[in-house]
N, CA, C, O and CB atoms as a CASP TS submission, in Angstrom:
PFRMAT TS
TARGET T0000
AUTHOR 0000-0000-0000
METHOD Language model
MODEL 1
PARENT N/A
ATOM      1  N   UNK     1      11.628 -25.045 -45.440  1.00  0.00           N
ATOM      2  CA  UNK     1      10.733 -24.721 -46.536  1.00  0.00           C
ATOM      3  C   UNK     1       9.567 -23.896 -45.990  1.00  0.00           C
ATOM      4  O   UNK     1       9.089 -23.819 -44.858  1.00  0.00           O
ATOM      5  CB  UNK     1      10.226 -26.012 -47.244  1.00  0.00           C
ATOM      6  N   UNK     2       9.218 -23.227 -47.296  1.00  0.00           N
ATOM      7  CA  UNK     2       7.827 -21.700 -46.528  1.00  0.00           C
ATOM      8  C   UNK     2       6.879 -22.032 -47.458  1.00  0.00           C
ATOM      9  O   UNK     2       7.210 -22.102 -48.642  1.00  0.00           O
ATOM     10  CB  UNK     2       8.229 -19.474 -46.700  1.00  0.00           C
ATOM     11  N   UNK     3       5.468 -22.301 -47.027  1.00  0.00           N
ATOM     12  CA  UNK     3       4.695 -22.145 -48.389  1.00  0.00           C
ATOM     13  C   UNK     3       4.482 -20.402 -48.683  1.00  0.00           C
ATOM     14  O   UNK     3       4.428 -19.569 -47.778  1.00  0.00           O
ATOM     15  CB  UNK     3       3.014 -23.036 -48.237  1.00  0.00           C
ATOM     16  N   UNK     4       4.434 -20.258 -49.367  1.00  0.00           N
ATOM     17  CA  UNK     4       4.588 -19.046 -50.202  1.00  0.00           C
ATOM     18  C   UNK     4       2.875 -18.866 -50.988  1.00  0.00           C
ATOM     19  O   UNK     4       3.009 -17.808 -51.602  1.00  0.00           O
ATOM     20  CB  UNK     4       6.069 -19.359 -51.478  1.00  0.00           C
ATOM     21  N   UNK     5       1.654 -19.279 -51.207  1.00  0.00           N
ATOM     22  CA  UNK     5       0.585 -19.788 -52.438  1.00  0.00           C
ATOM     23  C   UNK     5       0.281 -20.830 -51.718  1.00  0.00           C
ATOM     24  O   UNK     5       1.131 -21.436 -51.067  1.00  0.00           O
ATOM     25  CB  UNK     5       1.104 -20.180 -54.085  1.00  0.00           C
ATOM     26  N   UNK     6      -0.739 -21.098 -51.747  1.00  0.00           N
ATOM     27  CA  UNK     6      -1.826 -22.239 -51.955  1.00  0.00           C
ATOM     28  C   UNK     6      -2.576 -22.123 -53.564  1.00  0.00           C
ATOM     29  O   UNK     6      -3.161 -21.083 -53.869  1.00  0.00           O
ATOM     30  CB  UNK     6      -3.123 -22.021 -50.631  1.00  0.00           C
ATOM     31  N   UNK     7      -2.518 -22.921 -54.229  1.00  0.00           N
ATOM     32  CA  UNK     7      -3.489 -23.090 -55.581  1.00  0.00           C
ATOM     33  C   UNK     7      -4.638 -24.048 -55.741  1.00  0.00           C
ATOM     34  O   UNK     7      -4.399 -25.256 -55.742  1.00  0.00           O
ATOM     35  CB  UNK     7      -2.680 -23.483 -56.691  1.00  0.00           C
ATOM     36  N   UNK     8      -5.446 -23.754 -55.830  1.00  0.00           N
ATOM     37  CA  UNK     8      -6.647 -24.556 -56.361  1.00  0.00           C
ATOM     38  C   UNK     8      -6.555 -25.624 -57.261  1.00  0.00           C
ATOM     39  O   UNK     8      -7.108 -26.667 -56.911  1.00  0.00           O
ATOM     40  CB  UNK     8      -7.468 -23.776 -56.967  1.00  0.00           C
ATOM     41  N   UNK     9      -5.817 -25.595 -58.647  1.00  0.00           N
ATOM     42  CA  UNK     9      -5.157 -26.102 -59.672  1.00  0.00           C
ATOM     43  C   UNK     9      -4.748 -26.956 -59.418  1.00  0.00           C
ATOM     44  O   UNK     9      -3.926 -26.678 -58.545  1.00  0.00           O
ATOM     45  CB  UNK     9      -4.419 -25.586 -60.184  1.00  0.00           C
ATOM     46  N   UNK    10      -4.739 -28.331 -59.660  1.00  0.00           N
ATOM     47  CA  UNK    10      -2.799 -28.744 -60.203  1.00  0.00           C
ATOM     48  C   UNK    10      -2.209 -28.340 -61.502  1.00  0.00           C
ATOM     49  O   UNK    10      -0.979 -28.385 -61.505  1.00  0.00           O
ATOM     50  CB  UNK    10      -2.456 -30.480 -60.407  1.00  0.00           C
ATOM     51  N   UNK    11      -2.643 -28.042 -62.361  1.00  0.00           N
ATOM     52  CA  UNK    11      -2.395 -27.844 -63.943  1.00  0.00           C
ATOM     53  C   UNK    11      -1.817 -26.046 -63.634  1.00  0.00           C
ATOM     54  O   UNK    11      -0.770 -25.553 -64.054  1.00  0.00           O
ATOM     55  CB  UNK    11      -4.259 -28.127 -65.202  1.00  0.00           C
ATOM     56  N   UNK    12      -2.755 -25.448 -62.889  1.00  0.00           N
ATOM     57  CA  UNK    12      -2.126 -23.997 -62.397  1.00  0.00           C
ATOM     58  C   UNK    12      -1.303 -24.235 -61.436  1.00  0.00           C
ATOM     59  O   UNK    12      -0.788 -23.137 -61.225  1.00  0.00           O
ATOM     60  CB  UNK    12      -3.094 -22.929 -61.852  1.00  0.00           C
ATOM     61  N   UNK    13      -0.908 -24.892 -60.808  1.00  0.00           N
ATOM     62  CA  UNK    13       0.294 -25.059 -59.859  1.00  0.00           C
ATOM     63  C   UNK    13       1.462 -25.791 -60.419  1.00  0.00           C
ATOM     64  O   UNK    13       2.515 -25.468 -59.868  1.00  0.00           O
ATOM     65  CB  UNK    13      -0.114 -25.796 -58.617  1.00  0.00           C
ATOM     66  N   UNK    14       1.560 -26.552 -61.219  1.00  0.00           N
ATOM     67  CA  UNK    14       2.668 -26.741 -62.061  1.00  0.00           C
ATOM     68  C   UNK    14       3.059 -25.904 -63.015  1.00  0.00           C
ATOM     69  O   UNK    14       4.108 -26.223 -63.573  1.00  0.00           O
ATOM     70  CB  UNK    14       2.571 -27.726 -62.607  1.00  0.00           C
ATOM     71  N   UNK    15       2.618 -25.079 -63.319  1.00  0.00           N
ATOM     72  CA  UNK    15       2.433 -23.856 -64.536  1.00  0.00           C
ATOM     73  C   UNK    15       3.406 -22.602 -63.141  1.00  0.00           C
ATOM     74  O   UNK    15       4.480 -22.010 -63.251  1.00  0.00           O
ATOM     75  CB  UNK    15      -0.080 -23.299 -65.153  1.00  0.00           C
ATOM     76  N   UNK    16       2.744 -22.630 -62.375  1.00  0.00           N
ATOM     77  CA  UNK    16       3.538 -21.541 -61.792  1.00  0.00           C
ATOM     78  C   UNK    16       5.157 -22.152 -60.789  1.00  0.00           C
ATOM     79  O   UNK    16       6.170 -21.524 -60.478  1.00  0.00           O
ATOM     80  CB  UNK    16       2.269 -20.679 -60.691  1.00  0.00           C
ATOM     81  N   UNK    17       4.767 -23.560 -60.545  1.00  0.00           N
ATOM     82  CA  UNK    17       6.347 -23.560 -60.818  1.00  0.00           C
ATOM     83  C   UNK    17       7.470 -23.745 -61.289  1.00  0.00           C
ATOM     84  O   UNK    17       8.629 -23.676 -60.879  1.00  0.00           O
ATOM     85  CB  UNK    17       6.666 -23.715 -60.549  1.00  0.00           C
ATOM     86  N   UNK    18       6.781 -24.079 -62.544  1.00  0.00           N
ATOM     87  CA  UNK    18       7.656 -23.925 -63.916  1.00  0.00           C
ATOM     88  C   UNK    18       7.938 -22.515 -63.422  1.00  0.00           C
ATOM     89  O   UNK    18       8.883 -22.326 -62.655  1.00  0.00           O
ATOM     90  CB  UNK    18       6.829 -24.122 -65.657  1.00  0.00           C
ATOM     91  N   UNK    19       7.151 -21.508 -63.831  1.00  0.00           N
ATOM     92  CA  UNK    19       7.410 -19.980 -63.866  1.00  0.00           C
ATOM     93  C   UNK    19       8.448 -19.800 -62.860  1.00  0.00           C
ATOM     94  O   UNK    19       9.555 -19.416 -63.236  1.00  0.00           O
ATOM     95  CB  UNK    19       6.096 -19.036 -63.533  1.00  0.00           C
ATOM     96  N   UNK    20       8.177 -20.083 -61.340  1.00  0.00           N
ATOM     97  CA  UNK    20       9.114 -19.548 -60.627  1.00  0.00           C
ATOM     98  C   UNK    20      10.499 -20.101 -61.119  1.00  0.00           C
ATOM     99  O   UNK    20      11.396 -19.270 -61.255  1.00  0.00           O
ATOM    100  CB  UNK    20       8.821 -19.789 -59.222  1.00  0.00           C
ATOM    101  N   UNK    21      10.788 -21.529 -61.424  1.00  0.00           N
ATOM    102  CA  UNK    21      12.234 -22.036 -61.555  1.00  0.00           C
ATOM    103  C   UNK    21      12.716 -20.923 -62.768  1.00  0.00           C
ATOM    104  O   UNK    21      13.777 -20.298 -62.758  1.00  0.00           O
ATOM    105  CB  UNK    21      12.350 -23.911 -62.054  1.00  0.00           C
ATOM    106  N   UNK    22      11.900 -20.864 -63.568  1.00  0.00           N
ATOM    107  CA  UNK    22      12.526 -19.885 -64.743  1.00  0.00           C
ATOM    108  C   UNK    22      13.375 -18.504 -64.257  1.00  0.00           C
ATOM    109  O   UNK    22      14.356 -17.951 -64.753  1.00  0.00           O
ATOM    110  CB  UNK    22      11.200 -19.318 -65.692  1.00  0.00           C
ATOM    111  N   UNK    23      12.411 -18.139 -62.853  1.00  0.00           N
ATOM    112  CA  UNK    23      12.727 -16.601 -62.400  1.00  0.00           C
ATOM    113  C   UNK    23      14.365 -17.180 -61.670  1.00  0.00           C
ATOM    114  O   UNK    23      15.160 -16.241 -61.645  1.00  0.00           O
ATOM    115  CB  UNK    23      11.213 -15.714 -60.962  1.00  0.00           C
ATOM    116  N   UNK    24      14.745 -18.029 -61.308  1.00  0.00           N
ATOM    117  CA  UNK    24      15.725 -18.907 -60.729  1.00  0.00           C
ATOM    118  C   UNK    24      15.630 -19.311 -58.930  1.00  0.00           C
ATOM    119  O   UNK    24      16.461 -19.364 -58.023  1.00  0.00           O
ATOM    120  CB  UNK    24      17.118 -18.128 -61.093  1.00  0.00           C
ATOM    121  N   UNK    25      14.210 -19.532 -59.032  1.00  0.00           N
ATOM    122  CA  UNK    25      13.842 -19.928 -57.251  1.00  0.00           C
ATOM    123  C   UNK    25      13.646 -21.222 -57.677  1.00  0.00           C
ATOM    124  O   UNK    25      13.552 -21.562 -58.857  1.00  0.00           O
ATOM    125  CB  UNK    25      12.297 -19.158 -56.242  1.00  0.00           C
ATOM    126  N   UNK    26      13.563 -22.205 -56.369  1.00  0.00           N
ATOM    127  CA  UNK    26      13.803 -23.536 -56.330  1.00  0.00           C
ATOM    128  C   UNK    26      12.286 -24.005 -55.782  1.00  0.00           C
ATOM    129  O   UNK    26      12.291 -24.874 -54.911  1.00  0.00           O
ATOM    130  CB  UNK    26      15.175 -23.928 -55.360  1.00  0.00           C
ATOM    131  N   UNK    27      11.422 -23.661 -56.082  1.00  0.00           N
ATOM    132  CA  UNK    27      10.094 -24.330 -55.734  1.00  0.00           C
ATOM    133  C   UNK    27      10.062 -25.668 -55.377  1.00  0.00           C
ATOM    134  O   UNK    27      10.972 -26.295 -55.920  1.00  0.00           O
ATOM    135  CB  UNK    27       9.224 -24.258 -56.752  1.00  0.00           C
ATOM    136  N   UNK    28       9.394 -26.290 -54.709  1.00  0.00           N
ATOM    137  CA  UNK    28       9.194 -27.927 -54.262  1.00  0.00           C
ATOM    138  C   UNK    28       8.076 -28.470 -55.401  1.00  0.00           C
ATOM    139  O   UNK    28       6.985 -27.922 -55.249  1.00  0.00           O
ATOM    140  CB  UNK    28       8.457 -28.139 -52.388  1.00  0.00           C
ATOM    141  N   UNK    29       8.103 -28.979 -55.986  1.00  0.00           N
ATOM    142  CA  UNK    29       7.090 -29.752 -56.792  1.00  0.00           C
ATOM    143  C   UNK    29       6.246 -31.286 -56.200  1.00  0.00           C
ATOM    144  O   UNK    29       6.422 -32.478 -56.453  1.00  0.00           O
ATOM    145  CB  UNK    29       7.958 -30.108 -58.096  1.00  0.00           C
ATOM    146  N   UNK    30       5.230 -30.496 -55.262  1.00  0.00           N
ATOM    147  CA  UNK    30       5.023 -31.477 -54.721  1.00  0.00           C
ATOM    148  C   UNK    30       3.431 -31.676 -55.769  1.00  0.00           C
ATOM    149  O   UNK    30       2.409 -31.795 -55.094  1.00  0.00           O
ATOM    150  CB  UNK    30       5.105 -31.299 -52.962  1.00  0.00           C
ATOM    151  N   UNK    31       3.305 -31.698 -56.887  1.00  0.00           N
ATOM    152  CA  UNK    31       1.557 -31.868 -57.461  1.00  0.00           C
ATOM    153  C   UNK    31       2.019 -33.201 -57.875  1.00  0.00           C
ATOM    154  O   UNK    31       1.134 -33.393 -58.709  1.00  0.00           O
ATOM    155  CB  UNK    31       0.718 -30.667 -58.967  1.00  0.00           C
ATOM    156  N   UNK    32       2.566 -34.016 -57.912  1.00  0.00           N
ATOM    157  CA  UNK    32       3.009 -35.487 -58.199  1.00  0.00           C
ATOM    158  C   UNK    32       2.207 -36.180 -57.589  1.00  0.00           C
ATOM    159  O   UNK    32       1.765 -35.560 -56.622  1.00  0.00           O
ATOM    160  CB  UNK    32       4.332 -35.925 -57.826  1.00  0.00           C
ATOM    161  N   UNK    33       1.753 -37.297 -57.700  1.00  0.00           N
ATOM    162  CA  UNK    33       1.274 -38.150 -56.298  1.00  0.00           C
ATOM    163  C   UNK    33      -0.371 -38.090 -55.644  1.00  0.00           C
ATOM    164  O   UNK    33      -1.392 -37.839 -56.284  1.00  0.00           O
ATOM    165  CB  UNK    33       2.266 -37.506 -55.021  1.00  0.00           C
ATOM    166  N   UNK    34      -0.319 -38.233 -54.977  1.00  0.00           N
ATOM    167  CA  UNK    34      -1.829 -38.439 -54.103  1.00  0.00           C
ATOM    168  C   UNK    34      -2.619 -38.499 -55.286  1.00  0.00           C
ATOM    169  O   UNK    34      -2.130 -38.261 -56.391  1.00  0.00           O
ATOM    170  CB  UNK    34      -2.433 -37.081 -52.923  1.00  0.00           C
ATOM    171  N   UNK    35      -4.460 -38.968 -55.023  1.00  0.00           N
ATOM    172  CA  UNK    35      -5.508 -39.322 -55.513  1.00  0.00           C
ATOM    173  C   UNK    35      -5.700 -37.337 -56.652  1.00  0.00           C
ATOM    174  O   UNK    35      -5.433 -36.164 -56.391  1.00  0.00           O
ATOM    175  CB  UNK    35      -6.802 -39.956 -53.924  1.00  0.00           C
ATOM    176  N   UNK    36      -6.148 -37.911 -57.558  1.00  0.00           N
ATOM    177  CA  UNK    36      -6.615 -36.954 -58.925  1.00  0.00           C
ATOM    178  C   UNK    36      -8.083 -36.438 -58.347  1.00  0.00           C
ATOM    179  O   UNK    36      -9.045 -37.130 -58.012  1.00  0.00           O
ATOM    180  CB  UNK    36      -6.819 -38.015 -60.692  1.00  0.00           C
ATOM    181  N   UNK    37      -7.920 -34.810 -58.343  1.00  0.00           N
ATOM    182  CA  UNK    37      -8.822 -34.183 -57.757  1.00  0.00           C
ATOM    183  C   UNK    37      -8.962 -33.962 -56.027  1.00  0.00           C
ATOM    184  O   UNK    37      -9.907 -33.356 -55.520  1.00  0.00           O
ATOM    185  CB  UNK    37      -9.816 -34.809 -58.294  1.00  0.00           C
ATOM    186  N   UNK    38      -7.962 -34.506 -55.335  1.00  0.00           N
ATOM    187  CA  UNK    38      -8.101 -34.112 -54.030  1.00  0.00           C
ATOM    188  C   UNK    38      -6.908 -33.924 -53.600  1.00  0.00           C
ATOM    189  O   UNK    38      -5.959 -34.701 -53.491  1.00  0.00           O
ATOM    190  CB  UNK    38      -8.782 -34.933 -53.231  1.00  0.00           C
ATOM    191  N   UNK    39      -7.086 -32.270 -53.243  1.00  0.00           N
ATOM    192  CA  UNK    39      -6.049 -31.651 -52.184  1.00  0.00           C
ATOM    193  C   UNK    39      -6.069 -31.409 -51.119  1.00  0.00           C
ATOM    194  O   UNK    39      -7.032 -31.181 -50.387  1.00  0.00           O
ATOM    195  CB  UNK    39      -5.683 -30.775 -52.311  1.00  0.00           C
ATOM    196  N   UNK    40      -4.866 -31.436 -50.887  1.00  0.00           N
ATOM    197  CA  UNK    40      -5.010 -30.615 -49.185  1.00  0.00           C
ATOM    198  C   UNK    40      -6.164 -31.753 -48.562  1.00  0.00           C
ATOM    199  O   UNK    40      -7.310 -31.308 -48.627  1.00  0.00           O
ATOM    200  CB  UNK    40      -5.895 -28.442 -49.202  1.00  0.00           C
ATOM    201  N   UNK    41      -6.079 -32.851 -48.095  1.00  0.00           N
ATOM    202  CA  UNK    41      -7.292 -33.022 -47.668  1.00  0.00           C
ATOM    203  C   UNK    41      -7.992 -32.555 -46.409  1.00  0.00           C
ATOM    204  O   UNK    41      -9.193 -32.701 -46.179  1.00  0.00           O
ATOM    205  CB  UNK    41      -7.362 -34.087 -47.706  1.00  0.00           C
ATOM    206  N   UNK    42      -6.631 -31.670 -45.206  1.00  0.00           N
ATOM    207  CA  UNK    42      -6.757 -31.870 -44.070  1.00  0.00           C
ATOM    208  C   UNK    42      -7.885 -30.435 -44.211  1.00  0.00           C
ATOM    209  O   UNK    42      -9.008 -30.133 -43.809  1.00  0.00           O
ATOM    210  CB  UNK    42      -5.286 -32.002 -43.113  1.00  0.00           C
ATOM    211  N   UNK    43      -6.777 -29.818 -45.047  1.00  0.00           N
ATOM    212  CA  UNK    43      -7.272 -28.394 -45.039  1.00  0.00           C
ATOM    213  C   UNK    43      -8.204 -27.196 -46.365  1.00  0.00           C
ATOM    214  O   UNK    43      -8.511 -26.009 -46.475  1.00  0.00           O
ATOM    215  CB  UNK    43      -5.943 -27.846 -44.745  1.00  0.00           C
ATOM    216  N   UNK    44      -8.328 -28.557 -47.171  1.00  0.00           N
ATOM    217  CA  UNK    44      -9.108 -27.561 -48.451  1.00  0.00           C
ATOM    218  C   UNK    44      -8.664 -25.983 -49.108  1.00  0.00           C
ATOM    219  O   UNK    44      -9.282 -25.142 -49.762  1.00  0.00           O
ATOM    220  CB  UNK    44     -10.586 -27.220 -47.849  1.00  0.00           C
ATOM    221  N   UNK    45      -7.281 -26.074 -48.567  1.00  0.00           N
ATOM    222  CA  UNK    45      -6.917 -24.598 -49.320  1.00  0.00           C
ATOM    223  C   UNK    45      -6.422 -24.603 -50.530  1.00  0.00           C
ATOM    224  O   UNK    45      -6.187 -23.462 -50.927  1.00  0.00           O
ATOM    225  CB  UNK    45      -5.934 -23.796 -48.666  1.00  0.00           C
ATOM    226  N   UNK    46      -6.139 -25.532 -51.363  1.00  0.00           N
ATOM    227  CA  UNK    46      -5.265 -25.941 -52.692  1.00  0.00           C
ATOM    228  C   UNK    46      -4.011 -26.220 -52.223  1.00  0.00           C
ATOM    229  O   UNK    46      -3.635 -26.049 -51.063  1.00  0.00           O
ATOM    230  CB  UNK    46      -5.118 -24.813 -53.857  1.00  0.00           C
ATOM    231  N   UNK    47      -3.095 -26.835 -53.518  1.00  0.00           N
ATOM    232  CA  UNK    47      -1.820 -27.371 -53.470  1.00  0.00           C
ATOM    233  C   UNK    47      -1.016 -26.047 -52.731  1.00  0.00           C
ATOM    234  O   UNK    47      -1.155 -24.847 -52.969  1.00  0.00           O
ATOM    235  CB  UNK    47      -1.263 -27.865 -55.078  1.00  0.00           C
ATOM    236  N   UNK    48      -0.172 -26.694 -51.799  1.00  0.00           N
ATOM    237  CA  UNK    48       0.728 -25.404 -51.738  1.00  0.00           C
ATOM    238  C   UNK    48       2.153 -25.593 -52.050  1.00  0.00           C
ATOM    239  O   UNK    48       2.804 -26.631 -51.939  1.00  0.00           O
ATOM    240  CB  UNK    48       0.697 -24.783 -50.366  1.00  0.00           C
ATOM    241  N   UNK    49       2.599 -24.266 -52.517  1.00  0.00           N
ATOM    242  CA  UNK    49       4.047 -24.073 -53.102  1.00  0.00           C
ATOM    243  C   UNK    49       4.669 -23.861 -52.505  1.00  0.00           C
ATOM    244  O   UNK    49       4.426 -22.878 -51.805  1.00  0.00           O
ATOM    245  CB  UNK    49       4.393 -23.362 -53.867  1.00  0.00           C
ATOM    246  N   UNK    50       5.923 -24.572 -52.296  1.00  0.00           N
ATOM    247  CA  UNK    50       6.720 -23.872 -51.199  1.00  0.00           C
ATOM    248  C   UNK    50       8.181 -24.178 -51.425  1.00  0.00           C
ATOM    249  O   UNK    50       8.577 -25.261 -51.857  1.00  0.00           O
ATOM    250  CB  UNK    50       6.279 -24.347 -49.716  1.00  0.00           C
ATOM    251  N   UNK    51       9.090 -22.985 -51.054  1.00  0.00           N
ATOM    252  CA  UNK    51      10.807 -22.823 -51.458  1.00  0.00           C
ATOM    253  C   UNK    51      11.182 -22.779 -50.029  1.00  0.00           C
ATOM    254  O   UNK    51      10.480 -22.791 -49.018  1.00  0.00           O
ATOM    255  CB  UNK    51      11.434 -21.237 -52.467  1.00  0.00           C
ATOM    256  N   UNK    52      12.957 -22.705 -50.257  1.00  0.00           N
ATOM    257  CA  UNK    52      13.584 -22.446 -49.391  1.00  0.00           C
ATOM    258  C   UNK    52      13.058 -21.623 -48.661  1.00  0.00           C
ATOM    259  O   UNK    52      12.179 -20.913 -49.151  1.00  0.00           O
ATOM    260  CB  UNK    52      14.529 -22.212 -49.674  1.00  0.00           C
ATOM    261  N   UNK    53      13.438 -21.456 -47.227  1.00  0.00           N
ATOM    262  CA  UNK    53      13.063 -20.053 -46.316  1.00  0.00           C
ATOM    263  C   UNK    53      13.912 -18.796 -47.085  1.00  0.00           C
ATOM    264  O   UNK    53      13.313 -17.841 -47.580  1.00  0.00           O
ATOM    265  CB  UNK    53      13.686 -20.219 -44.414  1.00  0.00           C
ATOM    266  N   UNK    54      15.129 -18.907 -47.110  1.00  0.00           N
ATOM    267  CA  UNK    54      15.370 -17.811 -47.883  1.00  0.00           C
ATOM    268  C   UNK    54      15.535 -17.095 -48.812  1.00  0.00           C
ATOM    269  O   UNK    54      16.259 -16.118 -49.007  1.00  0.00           O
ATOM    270  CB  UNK    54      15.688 -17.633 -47.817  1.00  0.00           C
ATOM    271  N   UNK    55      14.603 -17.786 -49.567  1.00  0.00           N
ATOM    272  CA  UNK    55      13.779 -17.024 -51.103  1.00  0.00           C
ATOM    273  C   UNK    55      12.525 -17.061 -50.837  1.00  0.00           C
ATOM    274  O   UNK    55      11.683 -16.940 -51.727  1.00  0.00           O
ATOM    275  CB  UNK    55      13.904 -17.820 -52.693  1.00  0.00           C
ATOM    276  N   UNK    56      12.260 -17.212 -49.739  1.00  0.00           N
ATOM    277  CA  UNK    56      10.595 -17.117 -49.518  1.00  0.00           C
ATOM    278  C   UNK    56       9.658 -15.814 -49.917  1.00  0.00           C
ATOM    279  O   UNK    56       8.635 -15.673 -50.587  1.00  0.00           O
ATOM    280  CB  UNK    56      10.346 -17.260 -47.965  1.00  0.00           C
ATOM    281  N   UNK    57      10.802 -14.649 -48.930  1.00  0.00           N
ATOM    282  CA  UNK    57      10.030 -13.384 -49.546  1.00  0.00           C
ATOM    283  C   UNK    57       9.689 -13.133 -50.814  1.00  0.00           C
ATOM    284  O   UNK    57       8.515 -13.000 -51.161  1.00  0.00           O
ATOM    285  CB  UNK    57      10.622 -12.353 -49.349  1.00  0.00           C
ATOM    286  N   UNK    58      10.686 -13.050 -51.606  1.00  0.00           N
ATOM    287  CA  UNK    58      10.908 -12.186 -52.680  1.00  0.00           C
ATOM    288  C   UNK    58      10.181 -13.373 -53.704  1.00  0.00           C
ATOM    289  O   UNK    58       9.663 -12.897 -54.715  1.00  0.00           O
ATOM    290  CB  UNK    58      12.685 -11.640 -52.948  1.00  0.00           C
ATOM    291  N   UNK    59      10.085 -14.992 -53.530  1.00  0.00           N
ATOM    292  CA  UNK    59       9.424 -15.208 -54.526  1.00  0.00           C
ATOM    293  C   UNK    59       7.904 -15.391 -53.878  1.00  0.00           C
ATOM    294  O   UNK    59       7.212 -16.284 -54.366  1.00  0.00           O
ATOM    295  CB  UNK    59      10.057 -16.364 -55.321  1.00  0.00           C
ATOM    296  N   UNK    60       7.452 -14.728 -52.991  1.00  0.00           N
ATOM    297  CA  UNK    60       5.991 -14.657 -52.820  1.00  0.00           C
ATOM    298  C   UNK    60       5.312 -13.754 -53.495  1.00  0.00           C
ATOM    299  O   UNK    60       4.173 -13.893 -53.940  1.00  0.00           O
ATOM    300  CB  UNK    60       5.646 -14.461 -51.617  1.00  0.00           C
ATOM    301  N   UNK    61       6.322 -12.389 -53.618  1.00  0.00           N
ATOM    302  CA  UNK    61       6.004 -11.375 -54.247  1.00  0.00           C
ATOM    303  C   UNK    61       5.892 -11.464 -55.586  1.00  0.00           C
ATOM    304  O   UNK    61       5.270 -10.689 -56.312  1.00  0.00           O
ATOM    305  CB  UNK    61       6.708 -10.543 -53.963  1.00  0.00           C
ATOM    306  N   UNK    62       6.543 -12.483 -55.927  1.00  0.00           N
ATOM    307  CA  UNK    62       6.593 -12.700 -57.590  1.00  0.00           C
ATOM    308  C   UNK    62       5.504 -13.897 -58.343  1.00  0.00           C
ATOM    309  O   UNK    62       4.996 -13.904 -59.464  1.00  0.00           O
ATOM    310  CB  UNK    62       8.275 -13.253 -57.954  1.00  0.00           C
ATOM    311  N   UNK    63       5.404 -14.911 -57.148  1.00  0.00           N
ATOM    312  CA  UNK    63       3.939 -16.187 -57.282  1.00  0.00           C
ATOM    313  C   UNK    63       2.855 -15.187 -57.311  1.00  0.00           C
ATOM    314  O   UNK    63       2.043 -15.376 -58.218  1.00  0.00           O
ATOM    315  CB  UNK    63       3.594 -17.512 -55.683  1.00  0.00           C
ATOM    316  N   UNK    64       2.567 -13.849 -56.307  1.00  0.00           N
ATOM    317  CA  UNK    64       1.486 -13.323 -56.754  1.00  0.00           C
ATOM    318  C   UNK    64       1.206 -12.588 -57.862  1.00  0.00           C
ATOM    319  O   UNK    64       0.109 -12.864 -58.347  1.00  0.00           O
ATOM    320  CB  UNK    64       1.172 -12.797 -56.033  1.00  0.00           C
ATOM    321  N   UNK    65       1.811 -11.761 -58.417  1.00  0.00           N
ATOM    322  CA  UNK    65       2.112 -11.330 -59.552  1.00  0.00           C
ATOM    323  C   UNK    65       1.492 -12.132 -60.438  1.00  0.00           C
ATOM    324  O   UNK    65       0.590 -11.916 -61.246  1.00  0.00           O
ATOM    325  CB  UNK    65       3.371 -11.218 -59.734  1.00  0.00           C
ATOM    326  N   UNK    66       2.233 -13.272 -60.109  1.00  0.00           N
ATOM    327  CA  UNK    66       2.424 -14.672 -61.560  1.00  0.00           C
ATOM    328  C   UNK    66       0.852 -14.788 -61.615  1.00  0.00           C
ATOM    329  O   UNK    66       0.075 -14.704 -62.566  1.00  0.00           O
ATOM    330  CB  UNK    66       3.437 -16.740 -61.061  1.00  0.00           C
ATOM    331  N   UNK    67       0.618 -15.042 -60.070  1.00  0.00           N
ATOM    332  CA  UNK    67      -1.029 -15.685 -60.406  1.00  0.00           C
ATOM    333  C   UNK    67      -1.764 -14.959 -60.447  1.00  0.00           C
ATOM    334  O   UNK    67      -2.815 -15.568 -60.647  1.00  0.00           O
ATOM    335  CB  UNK    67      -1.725 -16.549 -59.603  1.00  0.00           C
ATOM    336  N   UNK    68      -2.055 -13.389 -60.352  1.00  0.00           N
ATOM    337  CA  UNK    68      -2.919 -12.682 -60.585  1.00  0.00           C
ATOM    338  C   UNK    68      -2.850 -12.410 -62.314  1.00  0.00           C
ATOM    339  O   UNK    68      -3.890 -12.057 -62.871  1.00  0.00           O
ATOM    340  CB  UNK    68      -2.772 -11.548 -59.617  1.00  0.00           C
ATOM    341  N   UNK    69      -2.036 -12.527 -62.833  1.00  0.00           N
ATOM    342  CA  UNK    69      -2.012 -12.405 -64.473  1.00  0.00           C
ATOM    343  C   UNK    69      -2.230 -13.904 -64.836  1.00  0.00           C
ATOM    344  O   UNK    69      -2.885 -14.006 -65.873  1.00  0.00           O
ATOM    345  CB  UNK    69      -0.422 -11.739 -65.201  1.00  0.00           C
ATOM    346  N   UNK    70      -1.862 -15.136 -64.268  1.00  0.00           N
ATOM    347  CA  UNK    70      -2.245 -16.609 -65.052  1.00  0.00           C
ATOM    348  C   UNK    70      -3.906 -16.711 -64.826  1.00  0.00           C
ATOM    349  O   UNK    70      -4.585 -17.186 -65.736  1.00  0.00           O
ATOM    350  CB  UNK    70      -1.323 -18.201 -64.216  1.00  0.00           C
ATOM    351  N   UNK    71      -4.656 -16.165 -63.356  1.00  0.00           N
ATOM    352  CA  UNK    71      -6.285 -16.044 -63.279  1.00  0.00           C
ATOM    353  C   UNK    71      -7.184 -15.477 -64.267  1.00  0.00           C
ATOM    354  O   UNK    71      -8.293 -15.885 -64.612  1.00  0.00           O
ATOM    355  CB  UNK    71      -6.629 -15.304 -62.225  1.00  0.00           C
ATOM    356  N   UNK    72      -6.247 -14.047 -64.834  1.00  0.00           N
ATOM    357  CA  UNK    72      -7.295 -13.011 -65.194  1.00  0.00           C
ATOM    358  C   UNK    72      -7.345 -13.506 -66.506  1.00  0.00           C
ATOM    359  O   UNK    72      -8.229 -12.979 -67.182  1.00  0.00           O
ATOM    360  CB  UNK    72      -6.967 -11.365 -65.020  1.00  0.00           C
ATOM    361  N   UNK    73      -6.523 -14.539 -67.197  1.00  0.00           N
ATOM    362  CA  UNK    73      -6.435 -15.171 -68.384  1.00  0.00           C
ATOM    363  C   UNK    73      -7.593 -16.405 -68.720  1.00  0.00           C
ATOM    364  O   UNK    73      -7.556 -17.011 -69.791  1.00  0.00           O
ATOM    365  CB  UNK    73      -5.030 -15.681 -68.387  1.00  0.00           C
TER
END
């Protein structure tokens, strides 16, 4: 697995991997679980998304996309 995104969100990080499964990549849904309001604790970068290694490229190119149009909203 590759993280591909880090998100700030959980509500925007489940939103975009809904989006990716739609595009037909297999995202990990890891926003389940741990304490409400704290991510990443080690590292403070947001939730991160992450697929197979080999859909990594092509859906990084497409998570950014996704999230530069789900932000500007």
């Amino acid at each position: 697995m590759e993280i591909i995104a880090r998100v700030p969100d959980p509500a925007l990080a489940r939103s975009l991997i809904v989006a990716l499964r739609a595009y037909g990549f297999n995202p990990v849904d890891d926003t389940e679980g741990g304490l409400p309001g704290y991510t990443d604790p080690f590292f403070g970068k947001g939730i991160p998304i992450r697929v197979p290694e080999e859909e990594a490229e092509d859906c990084r190119v497409l998570a950014e996309d996704l999230l530069k149009e789900m932000l500007a909203r």
